[in-house]
N, C-alpha and C positions, 0 to 999 in steps of 0.2 A: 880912176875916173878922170876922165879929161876934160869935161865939161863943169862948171860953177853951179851948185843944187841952186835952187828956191823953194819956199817953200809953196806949196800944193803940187809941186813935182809928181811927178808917179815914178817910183823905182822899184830894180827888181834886185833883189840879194845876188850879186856874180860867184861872192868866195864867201865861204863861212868863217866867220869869225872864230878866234879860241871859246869863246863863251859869249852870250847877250845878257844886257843890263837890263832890266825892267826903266821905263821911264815915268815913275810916279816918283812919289815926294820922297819916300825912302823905297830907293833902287834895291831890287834884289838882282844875284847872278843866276843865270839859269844856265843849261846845257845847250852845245850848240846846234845841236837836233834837233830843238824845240823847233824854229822857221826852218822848211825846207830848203835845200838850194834852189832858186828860180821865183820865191813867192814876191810877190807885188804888193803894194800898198805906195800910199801917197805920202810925202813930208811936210811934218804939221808944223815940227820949228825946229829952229839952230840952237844948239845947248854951247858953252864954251870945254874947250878941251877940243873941236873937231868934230864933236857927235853930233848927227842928225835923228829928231825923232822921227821915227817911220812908224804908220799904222799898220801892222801887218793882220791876218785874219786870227791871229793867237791872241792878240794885243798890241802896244803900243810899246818901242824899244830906241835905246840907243842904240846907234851903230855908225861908225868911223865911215867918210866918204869911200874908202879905199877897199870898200866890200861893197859897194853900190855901184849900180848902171843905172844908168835914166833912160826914160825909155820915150820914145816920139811923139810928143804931144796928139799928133794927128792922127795916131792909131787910134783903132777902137779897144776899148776896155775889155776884160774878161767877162764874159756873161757869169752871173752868179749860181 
């Protein structure tokens, strides 16, 4: 990712990860087929280590900048 997140970003998954971390108070790992490749959600905040939480429509996960694209502010959003 070339660009610096913020948070209320809108990003979209590029690569999958080995696995996603739950981001609640005690993290579970889950399978990394759980978020499709391509799914969008917003970033709620910077955790340390490099992970960003992203809302995704499964849940709310960690995930390393370096599996994220940002996507143009000035698009329009996915209709739900």
């Amino acid at each position: 990712m070339s660009q610096q997140l913020k948070i209320g970003d809108r990003v979209r998954l590029a690569s999958p990860p080995p696995y996603f971390k739950t981001a609640d108070p005690m993290p579970m790992l889950r399978p990394p087929d759980i978020i499709p490749l391509g799914a969008e959600g917003p970033v709620l905040e910077q955790r340390s280590g490099g992970y960003w939480v992203v809302k995704f429509e499964r849940g709310s996960f960690l995930v390393e900048a370096q599996y994220l694209e940002g996507l143009d502010p000035e698009a329009e959003p996915p209709e739900p």
